[in-house]
C-alpha positions as CSV (number, residue, x, y, z in Angstrom):
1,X,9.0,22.5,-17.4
2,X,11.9,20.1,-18.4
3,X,10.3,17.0,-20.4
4,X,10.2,13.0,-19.8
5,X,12.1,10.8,-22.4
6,X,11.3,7.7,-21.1
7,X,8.0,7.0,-18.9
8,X,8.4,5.0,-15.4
9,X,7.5,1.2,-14.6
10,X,4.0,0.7,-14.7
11,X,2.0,-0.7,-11.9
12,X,-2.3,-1.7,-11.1
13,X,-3.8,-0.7,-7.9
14,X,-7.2,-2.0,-7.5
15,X,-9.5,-0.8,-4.7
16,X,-11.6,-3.3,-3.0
17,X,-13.7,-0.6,-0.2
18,X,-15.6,-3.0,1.7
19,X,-14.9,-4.5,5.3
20,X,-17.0,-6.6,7.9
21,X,-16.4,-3.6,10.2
22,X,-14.6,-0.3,10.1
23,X,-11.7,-0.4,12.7
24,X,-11.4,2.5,15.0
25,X,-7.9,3.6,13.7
26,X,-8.8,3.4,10.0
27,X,-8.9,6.3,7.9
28,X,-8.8,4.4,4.3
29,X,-11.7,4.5,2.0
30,X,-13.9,1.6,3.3
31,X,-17.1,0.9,4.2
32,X,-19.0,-1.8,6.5
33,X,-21.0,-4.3,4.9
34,X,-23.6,-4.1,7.9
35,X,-24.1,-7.9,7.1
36,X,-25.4,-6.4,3.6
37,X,-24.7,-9.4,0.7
38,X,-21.9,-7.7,-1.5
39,X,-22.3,-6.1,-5.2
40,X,-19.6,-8.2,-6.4
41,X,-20.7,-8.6,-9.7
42,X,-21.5,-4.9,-10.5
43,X,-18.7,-3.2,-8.7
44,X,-17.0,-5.5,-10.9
45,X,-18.8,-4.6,-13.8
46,X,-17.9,-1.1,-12.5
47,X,-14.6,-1.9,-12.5
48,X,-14.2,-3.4,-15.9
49,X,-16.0,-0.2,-17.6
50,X,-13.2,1.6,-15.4
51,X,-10.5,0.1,-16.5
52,X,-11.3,0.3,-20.6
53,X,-11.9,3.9,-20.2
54,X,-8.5,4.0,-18.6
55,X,-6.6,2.1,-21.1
56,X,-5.7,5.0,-23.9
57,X,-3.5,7.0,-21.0
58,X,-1.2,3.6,-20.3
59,X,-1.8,2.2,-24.6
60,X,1.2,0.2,-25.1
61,X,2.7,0.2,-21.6
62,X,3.9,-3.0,-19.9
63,X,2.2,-3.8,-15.9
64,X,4.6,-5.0,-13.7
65,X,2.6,-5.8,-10.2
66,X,-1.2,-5.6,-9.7
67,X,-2.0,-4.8,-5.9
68,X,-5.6,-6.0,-4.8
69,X,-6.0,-3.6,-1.8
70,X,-8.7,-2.2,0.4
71,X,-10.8,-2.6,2.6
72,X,-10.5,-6.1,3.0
73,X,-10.5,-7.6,-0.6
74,X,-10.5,-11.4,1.1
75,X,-14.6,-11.1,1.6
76,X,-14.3,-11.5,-2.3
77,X,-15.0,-14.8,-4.2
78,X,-12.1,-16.6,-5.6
79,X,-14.5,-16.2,-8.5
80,X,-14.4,-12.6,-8.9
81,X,-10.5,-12.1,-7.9
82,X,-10.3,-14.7,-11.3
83,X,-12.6,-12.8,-13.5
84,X,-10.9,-9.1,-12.2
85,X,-7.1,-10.5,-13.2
86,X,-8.6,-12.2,-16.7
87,X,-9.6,-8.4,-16.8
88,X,-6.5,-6.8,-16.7
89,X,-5.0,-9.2,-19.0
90,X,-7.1,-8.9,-21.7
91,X,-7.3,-4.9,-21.4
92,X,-3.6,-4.7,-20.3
93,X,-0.3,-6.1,-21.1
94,X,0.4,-8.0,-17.9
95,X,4.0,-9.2,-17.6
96,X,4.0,-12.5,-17.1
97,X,6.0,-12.6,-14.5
98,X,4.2,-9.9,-12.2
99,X,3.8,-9.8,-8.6
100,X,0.2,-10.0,-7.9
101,X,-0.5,-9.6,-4.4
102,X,-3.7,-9.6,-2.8
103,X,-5.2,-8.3,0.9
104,X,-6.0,-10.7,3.2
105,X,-7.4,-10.8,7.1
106,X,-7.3,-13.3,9.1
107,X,-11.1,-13.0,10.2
108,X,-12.1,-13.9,6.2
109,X,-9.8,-17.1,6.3
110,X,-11.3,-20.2,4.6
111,X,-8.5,-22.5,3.0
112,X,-10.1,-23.3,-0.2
113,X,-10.9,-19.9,-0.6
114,X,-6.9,-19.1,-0.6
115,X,-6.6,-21.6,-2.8
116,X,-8.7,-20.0,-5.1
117,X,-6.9,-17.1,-4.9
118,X,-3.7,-18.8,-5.8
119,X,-5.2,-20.4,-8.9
120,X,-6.9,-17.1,-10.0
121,X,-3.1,-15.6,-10.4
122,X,-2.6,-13.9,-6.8
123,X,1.1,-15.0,-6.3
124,X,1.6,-12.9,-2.9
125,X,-0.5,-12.6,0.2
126,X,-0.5,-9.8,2.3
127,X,-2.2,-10.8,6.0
128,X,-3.4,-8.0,7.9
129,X,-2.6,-9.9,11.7
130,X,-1.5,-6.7,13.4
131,X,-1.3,-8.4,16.6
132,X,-1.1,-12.1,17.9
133,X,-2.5,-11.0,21.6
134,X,-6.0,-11.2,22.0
135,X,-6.1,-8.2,23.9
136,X,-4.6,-6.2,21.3
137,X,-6.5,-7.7,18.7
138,X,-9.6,-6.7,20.8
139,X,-8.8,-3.1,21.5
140,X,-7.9,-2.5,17.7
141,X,-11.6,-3.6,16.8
142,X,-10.4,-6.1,14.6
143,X,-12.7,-9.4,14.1
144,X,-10.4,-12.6,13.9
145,X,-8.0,-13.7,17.6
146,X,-4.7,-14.3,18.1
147,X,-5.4,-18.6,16.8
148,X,-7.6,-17.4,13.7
149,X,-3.9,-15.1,12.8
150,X,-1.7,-18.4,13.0
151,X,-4.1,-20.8,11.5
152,X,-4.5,-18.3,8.6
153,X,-0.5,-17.0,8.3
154,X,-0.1,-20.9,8.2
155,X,-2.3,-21.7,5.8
156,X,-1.1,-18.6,3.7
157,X,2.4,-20.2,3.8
158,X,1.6,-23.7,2.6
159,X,0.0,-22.2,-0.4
160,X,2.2,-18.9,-1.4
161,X,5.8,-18.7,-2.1
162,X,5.5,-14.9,-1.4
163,X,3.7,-13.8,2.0
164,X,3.7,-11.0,3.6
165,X,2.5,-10.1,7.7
166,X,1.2,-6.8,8.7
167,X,1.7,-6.1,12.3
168,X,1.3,-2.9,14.6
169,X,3.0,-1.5,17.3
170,X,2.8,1.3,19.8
171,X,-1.0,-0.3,20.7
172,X,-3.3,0.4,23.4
173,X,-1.6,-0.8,27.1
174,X,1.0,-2.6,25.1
175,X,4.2,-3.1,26.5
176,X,7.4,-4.4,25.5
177,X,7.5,-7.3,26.5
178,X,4.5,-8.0,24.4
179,X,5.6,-6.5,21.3
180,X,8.5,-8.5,21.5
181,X,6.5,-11.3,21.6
182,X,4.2,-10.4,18.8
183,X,7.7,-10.0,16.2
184,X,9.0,-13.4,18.1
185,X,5.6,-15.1,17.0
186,X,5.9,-13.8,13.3
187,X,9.6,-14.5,12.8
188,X,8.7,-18.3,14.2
189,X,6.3,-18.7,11.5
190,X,9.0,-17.6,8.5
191,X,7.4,-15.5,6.2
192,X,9.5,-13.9,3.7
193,X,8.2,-10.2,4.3
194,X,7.1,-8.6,8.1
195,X,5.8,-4.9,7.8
196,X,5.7,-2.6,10.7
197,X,3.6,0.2,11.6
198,X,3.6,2.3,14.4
199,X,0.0,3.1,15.2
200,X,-0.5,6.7,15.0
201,X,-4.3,8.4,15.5
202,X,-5.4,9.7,12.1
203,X,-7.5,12.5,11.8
204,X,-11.4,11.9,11.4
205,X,-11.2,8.3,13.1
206,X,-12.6,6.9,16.3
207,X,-9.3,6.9,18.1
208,X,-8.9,10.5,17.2
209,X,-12.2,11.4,18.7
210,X,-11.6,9.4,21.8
211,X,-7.8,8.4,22.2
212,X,-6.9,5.7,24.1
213,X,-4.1,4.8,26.4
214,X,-0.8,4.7,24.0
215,X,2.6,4.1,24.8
216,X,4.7,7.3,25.3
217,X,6.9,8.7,23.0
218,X,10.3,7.0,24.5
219,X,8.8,3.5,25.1
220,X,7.3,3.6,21.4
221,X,11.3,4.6,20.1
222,X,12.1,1.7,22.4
223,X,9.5,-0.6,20.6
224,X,10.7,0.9,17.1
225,X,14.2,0.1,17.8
226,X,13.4,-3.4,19.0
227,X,11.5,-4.0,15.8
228,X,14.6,-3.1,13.7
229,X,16.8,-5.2,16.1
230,X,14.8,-8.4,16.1
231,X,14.4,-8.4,12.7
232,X,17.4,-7.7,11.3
233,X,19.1,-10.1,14.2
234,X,16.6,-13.0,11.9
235,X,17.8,-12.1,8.6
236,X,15.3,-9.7,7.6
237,X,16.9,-6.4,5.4
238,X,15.1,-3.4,6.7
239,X,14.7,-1.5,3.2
240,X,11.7,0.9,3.7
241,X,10.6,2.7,6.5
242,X,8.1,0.2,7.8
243,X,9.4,-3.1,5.7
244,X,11.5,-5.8,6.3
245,X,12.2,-8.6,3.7
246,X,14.7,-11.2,3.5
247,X,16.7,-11.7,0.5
248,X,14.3,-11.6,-2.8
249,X,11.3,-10.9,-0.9
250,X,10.8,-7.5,-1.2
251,X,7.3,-6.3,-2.5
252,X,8.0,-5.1,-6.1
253,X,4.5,-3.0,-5.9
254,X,5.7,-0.9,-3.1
255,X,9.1,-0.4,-4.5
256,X,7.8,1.1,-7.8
257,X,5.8,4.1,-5.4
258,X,9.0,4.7,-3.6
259,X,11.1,5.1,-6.3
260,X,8.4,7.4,-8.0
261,X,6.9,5.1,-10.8
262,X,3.1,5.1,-12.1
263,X,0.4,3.2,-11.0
264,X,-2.9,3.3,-12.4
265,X,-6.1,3.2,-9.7
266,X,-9.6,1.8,-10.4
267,X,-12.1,1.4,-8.1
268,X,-13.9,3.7,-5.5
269,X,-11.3,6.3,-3.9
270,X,-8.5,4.9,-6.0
271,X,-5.5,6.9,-6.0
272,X,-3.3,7.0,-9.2
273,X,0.2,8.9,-10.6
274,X,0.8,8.4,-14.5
275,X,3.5,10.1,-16.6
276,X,3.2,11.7,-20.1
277,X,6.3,13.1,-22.2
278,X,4.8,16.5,-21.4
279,X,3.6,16.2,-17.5
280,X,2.8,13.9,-14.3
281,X,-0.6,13.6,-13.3
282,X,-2.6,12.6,-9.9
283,X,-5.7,11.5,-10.3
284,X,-8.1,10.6,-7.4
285,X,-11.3,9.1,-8.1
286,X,-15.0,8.9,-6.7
287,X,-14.8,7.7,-3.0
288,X,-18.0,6.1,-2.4
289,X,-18.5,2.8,-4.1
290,X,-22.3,3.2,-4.8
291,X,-21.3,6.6,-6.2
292,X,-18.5,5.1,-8.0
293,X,-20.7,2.5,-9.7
294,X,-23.6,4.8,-10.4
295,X,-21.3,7.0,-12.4
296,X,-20.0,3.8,-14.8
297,X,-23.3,2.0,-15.2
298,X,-26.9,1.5,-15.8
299,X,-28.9,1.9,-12.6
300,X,-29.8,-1.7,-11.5
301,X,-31.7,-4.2,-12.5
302,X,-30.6,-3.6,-15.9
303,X,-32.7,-0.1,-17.0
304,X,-31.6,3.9,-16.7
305,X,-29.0,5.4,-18.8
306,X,-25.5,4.0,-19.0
307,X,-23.4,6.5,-16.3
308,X,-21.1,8.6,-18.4
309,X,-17.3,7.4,-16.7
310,X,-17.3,10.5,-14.4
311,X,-15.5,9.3,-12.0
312,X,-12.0,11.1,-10.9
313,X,-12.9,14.0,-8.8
314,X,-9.5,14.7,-9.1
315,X,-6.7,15.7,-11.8
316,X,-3.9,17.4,-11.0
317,X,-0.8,18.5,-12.9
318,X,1.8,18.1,-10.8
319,X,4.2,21.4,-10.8
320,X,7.7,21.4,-10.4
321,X,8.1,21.6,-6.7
322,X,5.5,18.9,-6.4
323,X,7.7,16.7,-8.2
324,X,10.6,17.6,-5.9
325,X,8.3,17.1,-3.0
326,X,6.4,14.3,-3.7
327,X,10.0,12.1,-5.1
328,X,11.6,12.8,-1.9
329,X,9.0,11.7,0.1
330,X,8.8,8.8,-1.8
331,X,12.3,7.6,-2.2
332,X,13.4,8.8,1.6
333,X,11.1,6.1,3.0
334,X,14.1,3.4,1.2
335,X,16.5,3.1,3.6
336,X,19.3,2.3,1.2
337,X,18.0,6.3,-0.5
338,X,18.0,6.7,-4.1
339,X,20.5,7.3,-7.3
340,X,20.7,11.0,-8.6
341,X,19.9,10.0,-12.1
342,X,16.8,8.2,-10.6
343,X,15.5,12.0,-9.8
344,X,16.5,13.4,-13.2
345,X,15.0,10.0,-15.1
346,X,11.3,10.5,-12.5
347,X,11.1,14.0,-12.5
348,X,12.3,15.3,-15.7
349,X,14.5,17.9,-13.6
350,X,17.5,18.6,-13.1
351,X,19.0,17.3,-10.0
352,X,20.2,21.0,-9.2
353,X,16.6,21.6,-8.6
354,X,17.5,19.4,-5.2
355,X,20.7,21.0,-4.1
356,X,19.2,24.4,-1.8
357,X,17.0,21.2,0.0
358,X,19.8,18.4,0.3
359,X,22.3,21.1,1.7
360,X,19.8,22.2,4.1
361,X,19.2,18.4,5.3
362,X,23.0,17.5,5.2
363,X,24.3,20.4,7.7
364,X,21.1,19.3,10.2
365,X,22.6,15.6,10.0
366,X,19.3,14.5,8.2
367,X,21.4,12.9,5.2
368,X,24.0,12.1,3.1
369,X,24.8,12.5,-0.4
370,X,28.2,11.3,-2.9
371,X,28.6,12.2,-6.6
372,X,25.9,9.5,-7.5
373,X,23.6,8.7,-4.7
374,X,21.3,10.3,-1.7
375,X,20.8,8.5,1.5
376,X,18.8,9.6,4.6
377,X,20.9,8.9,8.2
378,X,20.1,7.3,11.0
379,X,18.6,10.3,12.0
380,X,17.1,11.5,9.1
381,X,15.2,7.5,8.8
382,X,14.3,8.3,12.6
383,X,12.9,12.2,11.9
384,X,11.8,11.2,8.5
385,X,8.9,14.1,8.5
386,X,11.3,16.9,9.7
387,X,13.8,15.5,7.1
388,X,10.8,16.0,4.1
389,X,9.2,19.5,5.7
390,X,13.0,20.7,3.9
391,X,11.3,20.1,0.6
392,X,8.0,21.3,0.8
């Protein structure tokens, strides 16, 4: 196994797992709060206990974004988004100049509360709108309306220099007409990052078990390429399969998993990827948050034994054709590709280890490659899965 001289940037995920309500086309890790007061102060007790044990395998190692993710990490206090970033930079060396960005939905919106966020250290918003159109909104289960999206996306502006809108497409009856109204709507209100998603029905979820009436395959490709069109025609570079930024906008966070850097995850179902001279590791931790706290702390109210920090149920080496596999389908999300070094410099490989793969995607049109650099094509962005099944 060829060896790393120099690790990757460094990047924090945090995982936030709780939500007013689960909606029917979620499969992440999180879990209804069934109008149940949070255990803010112990999952961030949890958290903290995490995050010291984690410490040794990053010793030294500069953090260049924290994302706040979830679940929705807005039903947080101001308070404890403070004490969780004082944290990290007491445990951590935090560059000063990281992006920290934090989940939002509009259905949690209080303006002081953002404002608390702001002056906690959160420097980027990420709204989860999804929709402006009410019956859209409806059919996706979510709990705020198309005038609790705008107040809060307005709001989010005043007080952020970096914000970011999540919307859907391909919904329930939508047509597109509507979707072109939904981009229209975002666009008008200016912020500096729109991402995309094309709804898809994940396994294990409502909308799996009982699908409801999408858009067809062709009107969705209309919808996609309408997307890409009205964006771009406003000034925002599409640079990732689902992102659109204009000019210094784009989210640093997600940029460091495409091009195959580490991030270190705490919290309940927390995914993480860190690099050693001698090997890249996964590591997946306990999914459950009362699990997840039970196995870092003394049972509640302050008795039992101290839990003994067994919390990754998962810790995998990668091998060498995982790190072919999992690079590429990391770096062919960027539309722009990647630089051959970049491979050699993530994976520790030679970039002959790509050649059999990239030959086999250049004669099927899939992409394109120079002496120094690898880009998907049209086509290869448009099949993106067929384009990574090469590599597996």
């Amino acid at each position: 196994m060829n060896r790393l001289t120099t690790p990757p940037p460094l990047a924090l995920y945090v995982h936030l797992p709780w939500c007013v309500r689960k909606c029917p086309y979620c499969d992440f890790n999180s879990h209804a709060t069934r109008n149940e007061p949070l255990p803010e102060a112990r999952y961030l007790d949890a958290l903290t206990r995490d995050l010291e044990q984690s410490v040794p395998s990053v010793w030294g190692r500069e953090i260049g974004s924290i994302f706040i993710g979830g679940g929705t990490p807005s039903l947080f206090s101001p308070a404890a988004i403070d004490r969780l970033l004082t944290t990290a930079r007491t445990l951590l060396r935090v560059s000063p100049l990281a992006e920290i960005t934090l989940e939002a939905n509009p259905g949690t919106f209080e303006a002081a509360r953002f404002r608390g966020y702001r002056d906690a250290g959160v420097n980027r918003l990420s709204l989860g709108i999804q929709s402006f159109n009410d019956a859209h909104l409806q059919a996706l289960g979510r709990i705020h309306d198309s005038a609790q999206a705008r107040t809060a996306a307005e709001q989010a502006l005043t007080l952020f220099e970096r914000v970011n809108l999540d919307l859907m497409y391909a919904l329930p009856g939508q047509t597109l007409a509507q979707m072109r109204t939904d981009m229209e709507t975002a666009i008008a209100l200016g912020p500096g990052h729109l991402s995309a998603y094309h709804l898809t029905l994940e396994p294990n979820t409502p909308f799996a078990a009982a699908p409801p009436d999408l858009p067809d395959d062709d009107l969705a490709a209309d919808m996609q390429t309408l997307v890409e069109d009205t964006l771009g025609a406003a000034g925002y570079g599409h640079y990732e399969t689902s992102a659109h930024a204009r000019e210094g906008q784009r989210c640093r966070h997600n940029l460091n998993y495409w091009t195959f850097g580490d991030y270190l995850g705490i919290g309940a179902g927390a995914h993480g990827k860190l690099s050693f001279h001698d090997r890249i590791e996964r590591q997946a931790r306990l999914k459950h948050p009362r699990a997840y706290m039970e196995a870092l702390l003394p049972s509640p109210p302050g008795g039992g034994v101290e839990g003994e920090g067994a919390t990754l149920i998962e810790r995998r080496t990668l091998t060498r054709n995982d790190r072919i596999f999992e690079f590429m389908m990391n770096a062919l999300r960027l539309n722009d590709g990647f630089a051959l070094d970049l491979f050699e410099a993530r994976t520790g490989l030679a970039v002959s280890a790509l050649n059999p793969g990239m030959e086999k995607a250049r004669e099927r049109g899939l992409l394109t490659r120079d002496l120094h650099r690898v880009t998907p094509t049209e086509q290869g962005r448009r099949f993106l899965n067929d384009l990574l099944q090469i590599f597996i």
